[in-house]
C-alpha positions in Angstrom: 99.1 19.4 105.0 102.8 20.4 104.1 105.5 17.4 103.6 108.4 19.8 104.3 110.3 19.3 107.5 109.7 21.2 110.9 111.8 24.4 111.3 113.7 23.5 114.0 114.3 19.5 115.1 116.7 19.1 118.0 117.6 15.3 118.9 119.4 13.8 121.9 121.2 17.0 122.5 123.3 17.0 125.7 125.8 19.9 126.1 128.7 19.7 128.3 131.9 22.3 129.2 134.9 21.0 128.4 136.1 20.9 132.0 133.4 21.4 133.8 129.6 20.1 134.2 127.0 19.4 131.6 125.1 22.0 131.0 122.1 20.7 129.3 121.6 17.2 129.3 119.6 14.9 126.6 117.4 17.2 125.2 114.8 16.8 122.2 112.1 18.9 120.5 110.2 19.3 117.3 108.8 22.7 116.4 106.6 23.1 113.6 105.5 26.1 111.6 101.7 28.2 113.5 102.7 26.6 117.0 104.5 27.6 120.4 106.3 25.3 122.0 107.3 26.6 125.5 110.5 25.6 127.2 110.3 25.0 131.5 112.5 23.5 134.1 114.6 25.1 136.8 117.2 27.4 137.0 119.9 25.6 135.8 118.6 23.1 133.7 119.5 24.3 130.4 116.6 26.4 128.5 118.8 29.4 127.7 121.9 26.6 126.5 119.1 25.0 124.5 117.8 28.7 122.6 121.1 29.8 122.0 122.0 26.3 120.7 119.1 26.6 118.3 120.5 29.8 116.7 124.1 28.0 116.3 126.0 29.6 118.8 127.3 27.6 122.4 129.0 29.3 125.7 132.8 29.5 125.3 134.2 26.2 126.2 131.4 24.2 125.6 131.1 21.4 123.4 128.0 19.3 122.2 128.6 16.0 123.7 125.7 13.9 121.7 122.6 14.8 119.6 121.8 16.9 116.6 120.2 20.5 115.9 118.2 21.4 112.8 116.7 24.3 111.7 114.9 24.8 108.1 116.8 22.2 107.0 120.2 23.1 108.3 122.6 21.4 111.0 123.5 24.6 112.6 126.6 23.1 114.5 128.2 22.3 110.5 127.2 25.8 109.1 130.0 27.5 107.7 129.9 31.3 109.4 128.8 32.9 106.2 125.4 30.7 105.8 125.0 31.0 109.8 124.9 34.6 109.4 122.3 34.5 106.8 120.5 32.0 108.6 120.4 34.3 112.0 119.5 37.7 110.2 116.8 36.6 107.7 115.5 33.3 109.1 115.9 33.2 112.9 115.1 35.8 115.9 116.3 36.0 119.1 115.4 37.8 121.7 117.8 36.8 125.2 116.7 37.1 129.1 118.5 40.5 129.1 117.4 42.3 125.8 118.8 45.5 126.9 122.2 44.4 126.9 121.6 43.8 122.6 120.0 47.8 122.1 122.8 50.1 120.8 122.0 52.8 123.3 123.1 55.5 120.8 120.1 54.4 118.6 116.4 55.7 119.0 114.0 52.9 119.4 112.9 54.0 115.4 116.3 53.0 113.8 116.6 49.9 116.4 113.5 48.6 114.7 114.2 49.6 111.1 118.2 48.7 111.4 117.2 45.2 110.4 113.8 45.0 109.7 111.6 43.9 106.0 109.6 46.9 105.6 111.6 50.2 106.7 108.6 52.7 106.3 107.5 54.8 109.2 104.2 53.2 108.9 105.5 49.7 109.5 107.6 50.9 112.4 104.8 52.1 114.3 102.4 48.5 113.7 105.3 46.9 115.0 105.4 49.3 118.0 102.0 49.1 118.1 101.6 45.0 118.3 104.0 45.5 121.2 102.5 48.3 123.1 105.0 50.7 122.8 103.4 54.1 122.9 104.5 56.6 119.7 106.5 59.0 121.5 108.8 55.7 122.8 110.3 55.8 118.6 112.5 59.2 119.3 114.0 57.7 122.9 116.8 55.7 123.6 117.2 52.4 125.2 118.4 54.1 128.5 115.4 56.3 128.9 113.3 53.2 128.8 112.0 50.9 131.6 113.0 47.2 131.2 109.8 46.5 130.1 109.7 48.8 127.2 113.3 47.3 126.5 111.7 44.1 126.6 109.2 44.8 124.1 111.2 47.1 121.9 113.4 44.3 122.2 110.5 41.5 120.5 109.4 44.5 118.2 112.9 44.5 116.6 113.2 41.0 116.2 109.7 40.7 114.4 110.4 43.4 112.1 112.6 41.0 110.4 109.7 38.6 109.6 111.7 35.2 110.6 110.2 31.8 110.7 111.6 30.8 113.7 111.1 32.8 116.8 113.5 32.0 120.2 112.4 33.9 123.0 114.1 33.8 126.3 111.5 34.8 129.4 109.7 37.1 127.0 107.3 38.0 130.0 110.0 38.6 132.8 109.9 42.1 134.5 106.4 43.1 132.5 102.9 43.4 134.3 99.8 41.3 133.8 98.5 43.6 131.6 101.1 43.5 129.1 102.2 40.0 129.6 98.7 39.1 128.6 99.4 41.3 125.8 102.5 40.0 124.8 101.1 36.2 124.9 98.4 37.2 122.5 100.5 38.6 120.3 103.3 35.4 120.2 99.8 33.3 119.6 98.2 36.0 116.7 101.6 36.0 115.0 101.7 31.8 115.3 98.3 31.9 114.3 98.6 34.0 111.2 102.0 33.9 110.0 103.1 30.3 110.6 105.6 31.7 112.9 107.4 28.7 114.8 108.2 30.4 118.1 110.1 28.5 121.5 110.1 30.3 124.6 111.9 29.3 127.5 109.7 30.9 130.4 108.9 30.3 134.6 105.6 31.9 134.4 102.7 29.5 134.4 99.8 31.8 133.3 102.2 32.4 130.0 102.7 29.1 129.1 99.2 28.3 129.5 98.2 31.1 127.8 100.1 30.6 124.5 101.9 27.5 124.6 100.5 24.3 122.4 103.4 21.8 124.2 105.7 22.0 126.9 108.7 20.7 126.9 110.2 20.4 130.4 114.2 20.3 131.1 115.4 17.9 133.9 118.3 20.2 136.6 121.2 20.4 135.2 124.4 19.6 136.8 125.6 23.2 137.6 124.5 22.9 141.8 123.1 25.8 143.1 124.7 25.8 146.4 123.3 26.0 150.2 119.5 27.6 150.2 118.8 30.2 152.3 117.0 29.6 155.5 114.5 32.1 155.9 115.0 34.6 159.1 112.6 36.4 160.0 113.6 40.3 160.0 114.9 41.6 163.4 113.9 45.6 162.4 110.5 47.2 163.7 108.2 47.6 161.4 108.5 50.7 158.9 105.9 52.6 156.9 107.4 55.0 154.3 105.6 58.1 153.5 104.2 58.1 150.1 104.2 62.0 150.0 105.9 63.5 153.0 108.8 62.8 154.8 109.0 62.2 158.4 109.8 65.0 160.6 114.0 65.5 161.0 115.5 64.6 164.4 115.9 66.9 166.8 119.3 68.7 166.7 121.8 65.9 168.8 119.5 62.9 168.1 121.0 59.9 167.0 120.7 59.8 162.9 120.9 55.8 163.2 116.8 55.5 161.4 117.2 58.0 159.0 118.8 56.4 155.6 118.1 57.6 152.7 115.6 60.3 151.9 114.2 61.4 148.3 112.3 64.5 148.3 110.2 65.9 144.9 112.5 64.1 142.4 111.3 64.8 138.4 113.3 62.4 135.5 112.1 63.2 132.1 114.1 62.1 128.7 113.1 64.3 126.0 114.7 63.6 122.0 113.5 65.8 119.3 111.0 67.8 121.4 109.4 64.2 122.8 109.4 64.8 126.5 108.5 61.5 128.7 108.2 62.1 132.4 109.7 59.4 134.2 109.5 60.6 137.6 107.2 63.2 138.4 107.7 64.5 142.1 109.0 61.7 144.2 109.4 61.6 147.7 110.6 58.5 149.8 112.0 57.8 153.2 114.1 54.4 153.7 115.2 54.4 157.3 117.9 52.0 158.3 117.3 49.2 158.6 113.9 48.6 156.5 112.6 46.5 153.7 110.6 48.6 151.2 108.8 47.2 148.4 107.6 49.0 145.3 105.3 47.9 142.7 103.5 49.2 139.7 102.9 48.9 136.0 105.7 48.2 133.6 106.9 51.7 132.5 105.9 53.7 135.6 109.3 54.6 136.7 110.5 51.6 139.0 113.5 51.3 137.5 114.6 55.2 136.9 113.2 55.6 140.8 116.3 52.6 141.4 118.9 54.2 139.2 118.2 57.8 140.2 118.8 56.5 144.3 121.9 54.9 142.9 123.0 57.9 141.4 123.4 56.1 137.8 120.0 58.5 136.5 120.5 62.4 137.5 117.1 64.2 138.1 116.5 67.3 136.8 115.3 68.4 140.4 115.0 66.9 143.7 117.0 66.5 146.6 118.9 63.5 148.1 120.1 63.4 151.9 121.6 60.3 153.6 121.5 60.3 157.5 120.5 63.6 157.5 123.4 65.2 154.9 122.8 65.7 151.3 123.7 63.6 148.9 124.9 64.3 145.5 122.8 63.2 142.8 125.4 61.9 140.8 127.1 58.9 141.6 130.5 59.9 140.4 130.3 62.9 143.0 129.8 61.2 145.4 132.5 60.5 148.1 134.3 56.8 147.9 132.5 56.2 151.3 128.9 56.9 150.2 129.7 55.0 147.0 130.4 51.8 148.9 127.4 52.5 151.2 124.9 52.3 148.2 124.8 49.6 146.0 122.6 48.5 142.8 121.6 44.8 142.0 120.5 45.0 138.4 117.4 43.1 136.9 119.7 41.4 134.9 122.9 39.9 136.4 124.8 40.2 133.0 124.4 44.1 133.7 126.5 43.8 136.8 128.8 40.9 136.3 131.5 41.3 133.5 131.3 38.3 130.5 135.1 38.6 130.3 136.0 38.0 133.8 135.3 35.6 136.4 133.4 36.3 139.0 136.3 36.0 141.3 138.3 39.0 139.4 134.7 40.6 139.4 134.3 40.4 143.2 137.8 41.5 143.8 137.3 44.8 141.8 135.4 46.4 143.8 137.6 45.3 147.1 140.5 47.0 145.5 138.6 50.0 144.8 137.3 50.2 147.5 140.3 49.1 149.8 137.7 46.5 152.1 140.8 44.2 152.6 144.1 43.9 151.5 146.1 42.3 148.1 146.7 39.2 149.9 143.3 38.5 151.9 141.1 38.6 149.1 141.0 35.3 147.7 139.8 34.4 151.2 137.3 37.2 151.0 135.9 36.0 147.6 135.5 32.9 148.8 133.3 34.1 151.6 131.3 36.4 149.9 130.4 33.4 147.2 129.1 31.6 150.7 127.5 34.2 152.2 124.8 34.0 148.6 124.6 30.0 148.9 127.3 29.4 146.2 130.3 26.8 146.4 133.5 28.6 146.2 134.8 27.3 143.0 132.1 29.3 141.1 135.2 32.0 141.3 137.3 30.3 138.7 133.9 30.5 136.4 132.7 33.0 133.4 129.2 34.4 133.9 127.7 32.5 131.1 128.8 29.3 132.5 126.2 29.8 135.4 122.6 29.2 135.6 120.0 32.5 136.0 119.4 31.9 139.8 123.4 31.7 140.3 124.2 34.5 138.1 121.7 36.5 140.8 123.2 35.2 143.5 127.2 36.4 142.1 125.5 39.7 140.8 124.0 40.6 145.0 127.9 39.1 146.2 129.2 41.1 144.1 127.3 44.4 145.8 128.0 43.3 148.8 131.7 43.3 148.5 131.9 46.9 149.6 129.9 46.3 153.0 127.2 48.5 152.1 124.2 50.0 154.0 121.6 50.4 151.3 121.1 47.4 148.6 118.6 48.9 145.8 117.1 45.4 144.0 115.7 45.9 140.8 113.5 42.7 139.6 115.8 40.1 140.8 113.6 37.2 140.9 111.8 38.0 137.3 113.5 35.3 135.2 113.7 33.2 137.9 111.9 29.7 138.8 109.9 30.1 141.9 111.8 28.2 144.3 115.0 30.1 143.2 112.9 33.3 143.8 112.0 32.5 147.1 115.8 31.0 148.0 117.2 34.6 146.8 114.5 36.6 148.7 115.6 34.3 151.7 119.2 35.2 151.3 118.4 39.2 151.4 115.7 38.6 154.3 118.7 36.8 156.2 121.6 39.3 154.8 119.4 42.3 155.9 118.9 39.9 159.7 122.6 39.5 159.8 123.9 42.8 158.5 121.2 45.6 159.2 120.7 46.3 155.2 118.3 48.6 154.5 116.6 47.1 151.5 114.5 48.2 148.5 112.6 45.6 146.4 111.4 46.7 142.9 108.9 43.8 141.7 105.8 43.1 139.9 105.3 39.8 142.1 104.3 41.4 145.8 103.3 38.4 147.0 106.9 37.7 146.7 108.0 40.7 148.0 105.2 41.3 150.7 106.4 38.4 152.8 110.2 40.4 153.7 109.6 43.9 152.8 108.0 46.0 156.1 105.8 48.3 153.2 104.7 48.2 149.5 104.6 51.2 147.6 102.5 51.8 144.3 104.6 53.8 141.7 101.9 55.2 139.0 102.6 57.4 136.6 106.3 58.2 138.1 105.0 59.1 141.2 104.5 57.4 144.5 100.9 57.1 145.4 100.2 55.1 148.2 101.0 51.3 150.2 99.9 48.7 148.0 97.1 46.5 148.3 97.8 42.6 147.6 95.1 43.1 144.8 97.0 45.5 143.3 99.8 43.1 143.4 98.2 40.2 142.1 96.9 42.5 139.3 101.6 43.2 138.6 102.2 39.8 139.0 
């Protein structure tokens, strides 16, 4: 038994903005060396405020209104900037909510890991590749020709690499399948186990917590409200089955093209570095008439997210064909004409992807109703304001920064934001992963009654089909970058 003091001791810790509402409030934990404490509460109550507080570092214009943080010995909110940095690149890891957003995507996932890490040998790079489960192959690629799972573990292989005593993980297990979350909480518990790793992880999924996690400390809501709650609508569209290899037949010449949407035929994506070649998609076809609600599901790397991106015309295929109501489409985005832009829109896994950190999410939903000229200079205040209403949040949130909101309302500004340009199509991508359940149902609710009120056609990438099942008209199984067939809720259960 060791008399030196726990790594990390956080006391009475209540963190406020400056002008605004508290953003954590009295908060204490005590983290010792071979244990896991987990961090749980609703959206809003503080867990990411509390991590980041941790590693020294508080959202801009925030101030710490009572308490005390220390780590190895060290009040992080006195550190002078040199012995912070130290502390943060030898001592402390973090990996955030969005760990794509921190992955230079002009680095291979090789020199990501060895950039930083104790032990830059090749053989070392692949046991920490390996202890994540990222396949070989994955060293020579890119960030961007990874799924957000393989991001996310590429992400915690980096961050161990550096062999820190303190650990701060921020929903290590969002957007990943049960598989490799189980996976990943063994690993969190092996390395506690062996290396006297002090690790606290701010998670909403029960089955990791209780899988790793030797206490829980569990935040109170914070004072950031959340706005009006969705009522759930039931949707008004007949029900739709998507083909999972062929494509209904076309409409006879004069027909009205109001059910046709979008359709995908054949699509292949494959990122090759160095002569490594990973197929992404490998021959997808889809139909999403207008008006539906498709869900699809499938192992973490299967190609949910390149299927999103290539629709969206952010990933270009190498072949395959895109038509919308009947006239192609061009498969990249930029080519496409300023109306079929503003028809199609992407919701990002991670809001931070969609919502600029150096704007407020007023000027961000105003963007794209200048672009896209949806109403004039002097009528979009008033159209900000409604589009913040129309996703449950109080119109104030306009004057706000993106890291002064909670997960579930940085969700809620990210789908506003998409629907600013009126579109047809919304393509979701994991946007109730890092999200508490009741906020997960609430924005499910609000696309359910948007797609009621609006006729979206909607597309629901998740793991949790459960979830998904309950609004979207068909699940799809993506395996192996192809389509397969409807999903069974077994299937589902075995994602979530």
């Amino acid at each position: 038994m060791t008399d030196s003091p726990p790594p990390v001791t956080v006391t009475g810790l209540e963190i406020g903005l400056a002008d605004g509402p508290v953003l954590l409030r009295r908060a204490g934990l005590r983290l010792c060396g071979g244990r896991i404490t987990a961090l749980t509460g609703p959206s809003g109550s503080g867990k990411t405020t509390l991590l980041r507080a941790v590693l020294g570092e508080l959202p801009r214009g925030a101030r710490v209104i009572s308490g005390s943080i220390e780590v190895l010995g060290q009040d992080v909110l006195t550190l002078a900037p040199g012995a912070l940095r130290t502390l943060r690149r030898r001592h402390v890891a973090y990996v955030g909510q969005d760990p794509g957003s921190a992955l230079d995507p002009r680095m291979t996932a090789r020199r990501l890991i060895t950039e930083l890490a104790a032990d830059r040998s090749p053989e070392a790079v692949e046991r920490a590749m390996a202890e994540c489960r990222l396949p070989a192959p994955l060293a020579h690629h890119r960030p961007g020709a990874l799924s957000g799972g393989q991001q996310r573990r590429l992400a915690l292989a980096r961050a161990l690499a550096r062999r820190p005593e303190v650990l701060l993980l921020d929903e290590p297990t969002a957007g990943l399948d049960a598989d490799l979350r189980d996976d990943i909480t063994a690993l969190l518990r092996r390395l506690a186990d062996r290396h006297g790793l002090a690790v606290i992880m701010a998670s909403h999924d029960p089955h990791a917590v209780a899988a790793c996690a030797d206490s829980v400390v569990t935040l109170g809501a914070g004072a950031v409200p959340y706005g009006a709650t969705a009522t759930r609508v039931p949707a008004t569209s007949p029900s739709v089955h998507a083909s999972a290899t062929t494509s209904p037949p076309a409409p006879a010449e004069g027909a009205t093209t109001a059910s046709e949407g979008l359709r995908a035929d054949n699509l292949h994506v494959a990122f090759t570095h160095r002569g490594h070649t990973h197929h992404a998609l490998a021959g997808v076809g889809l139909h999403l008439p207008t008006g539906s609600a498709i869900g699809i599901t499938g192992p973490s790397g299967c190609g949910k997210t390149t299927l999103l991106r290539t629709l969206a015309g952010l990933q270009v295929p190498q072949t395959g064909t895109l038509t919308w109501n009947g006239r192609p489409l061009p498969a990249n985005a930029r080519k496409r004409s300023r109306d079929q832009q503003r028809r199609i829109q992407f919701v990002p896994q991670n809001p931070l992807g969609a919502l600029n950190p150096s704007r407020t999410i007023g000027a961000t939903l105003s963007r794209p109703l200048r672009l896209h000229r949806v109403v004039a200079a002097p009528d979009r205040p008033e159209r900000v304001g409604s589009l913040l209403e129309a996703v449950g949040l109080p119109r104030d949130v306009a004057r706000r920064y993106p890291h002064e909101l909670s997960g579930g309302q940085r969700q809620r500004a990210s789908i506003a934001r998409a629907l600013a340009t009126e579109p047809d199509l919304l393509l979701c991508d994991e946007v109730t992963s890092a999200l508490d359940p009741a906020t997960a149902t609430a924005v499910l609710d609000l696309l359910t009654r948007l797609r009621a009120e609006r006729r979206l056609t909607l597309v629901l990438v998740s793991h949790q089909l459960d979830l998904v099942a309950d609004c979207a008209d068909t699940v799809h199984l993506l395996r192996a970058g192809r389509v397969v067939r409807p999903a069974t809720r077994r299937e589902g259960a075995a994602s979530a």
